[in-house]
C-alpha positions in Angstrom: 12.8 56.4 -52.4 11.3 55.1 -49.2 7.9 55.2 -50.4 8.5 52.1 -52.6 9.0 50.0 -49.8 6.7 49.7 -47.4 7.8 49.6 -43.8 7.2 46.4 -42.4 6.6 46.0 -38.2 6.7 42.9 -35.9 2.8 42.0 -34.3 3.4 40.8 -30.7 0.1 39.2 -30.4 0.8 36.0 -33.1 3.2 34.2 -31.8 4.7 32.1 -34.5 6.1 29.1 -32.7 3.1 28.1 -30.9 1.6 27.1 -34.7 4.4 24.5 -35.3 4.7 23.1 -39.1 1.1 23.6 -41.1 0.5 20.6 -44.0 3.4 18.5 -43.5 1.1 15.8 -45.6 0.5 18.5 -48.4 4.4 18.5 -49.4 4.5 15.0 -49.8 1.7 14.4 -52.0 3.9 17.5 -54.2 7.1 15.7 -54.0 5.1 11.8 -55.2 3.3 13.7 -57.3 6.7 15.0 -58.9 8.7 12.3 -59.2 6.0 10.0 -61.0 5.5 12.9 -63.3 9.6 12.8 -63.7 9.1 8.9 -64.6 6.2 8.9 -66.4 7.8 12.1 -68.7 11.6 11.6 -68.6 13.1 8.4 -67.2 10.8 5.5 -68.8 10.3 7.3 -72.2 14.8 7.3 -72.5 14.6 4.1 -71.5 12.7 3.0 -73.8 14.7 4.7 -76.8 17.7 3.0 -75.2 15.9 -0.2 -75.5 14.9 0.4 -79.0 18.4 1.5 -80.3 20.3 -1.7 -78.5 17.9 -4.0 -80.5 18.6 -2.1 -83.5 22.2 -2.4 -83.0 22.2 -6.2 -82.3 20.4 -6.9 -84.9 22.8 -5.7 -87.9 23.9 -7.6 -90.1 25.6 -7.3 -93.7 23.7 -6.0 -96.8 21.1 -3.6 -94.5 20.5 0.1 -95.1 21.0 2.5 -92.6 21.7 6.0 -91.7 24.3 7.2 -88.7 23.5 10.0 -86.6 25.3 12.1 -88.8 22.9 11.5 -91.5 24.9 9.6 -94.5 23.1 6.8 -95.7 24.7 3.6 -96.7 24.8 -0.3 -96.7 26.5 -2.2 -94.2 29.1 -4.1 -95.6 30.6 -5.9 -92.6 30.0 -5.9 -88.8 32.1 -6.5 -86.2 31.3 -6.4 -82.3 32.3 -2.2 -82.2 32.0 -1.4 -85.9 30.6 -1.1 -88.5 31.6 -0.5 -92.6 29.3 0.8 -94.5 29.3 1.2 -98.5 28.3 5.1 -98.9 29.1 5.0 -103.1 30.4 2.2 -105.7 34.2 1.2 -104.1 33.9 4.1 -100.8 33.6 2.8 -97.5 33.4 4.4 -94.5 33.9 2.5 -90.7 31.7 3.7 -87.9 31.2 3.0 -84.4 28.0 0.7 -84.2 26.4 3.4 -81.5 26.7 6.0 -85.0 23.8 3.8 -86.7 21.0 6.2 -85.9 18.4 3.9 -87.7 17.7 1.0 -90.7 16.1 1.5 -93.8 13.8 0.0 -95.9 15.1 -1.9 -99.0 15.9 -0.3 -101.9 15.8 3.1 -100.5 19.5 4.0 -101.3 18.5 3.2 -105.4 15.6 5.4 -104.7 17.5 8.6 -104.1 
């Protein structure tokens, strides 16, 4: 089995000290170079969403459509500063946590399905 790995044996004519570290500058430019692309691909994009989804939810108010992360699809009855009750059928509501409201609706979608 020794023929599979090769036999490896020290050179005493390169000393490896004397180099000292090779492209110190080169690592840097790989670690900016990571953390924009970490930004620009993860960070600001979520941010963003999170953004998007507190406007959403401060921005409820009685009679809208919406669906919840869940996916049922109703019309919000009443808000409150945590909840929301939303009218799924004729006389059945359901109360959700406002961070459940995924997204609004258009008018008259719920009479459309």
């Amino acid at each position: 089995m020794s023929f599979l790995i090769p036999a490896a044996f020290a050179d005493a004519a390169a000393p490896a000290a004397a180099a000292g570290p090779a492209g110190t500058g080169f690592e840097w430019v790989f670690l900016i170079g990571f953390l924009v692309i970490f930004y620009l691909m993860i960070w600001r994009p979520q941010a963003k969403r999170a953004k998007e989804h507190k406007s959403l939810l401060g921005g409820l108010q009685k009679g809208d459509e919406v669906v919840t992360s869940g996916g049922i699809a109703g019309k919000v009855t009443k808000v409150t500063d945590d909840f929301v009750v939303i009218e799924v059928s004729d006389s059945v509501e359901l109360k959700f946590q406002k961070a459940a409201i995924a997204a609004t609706l258009p008018k008259g979608t719920l009479k459309a399905i």
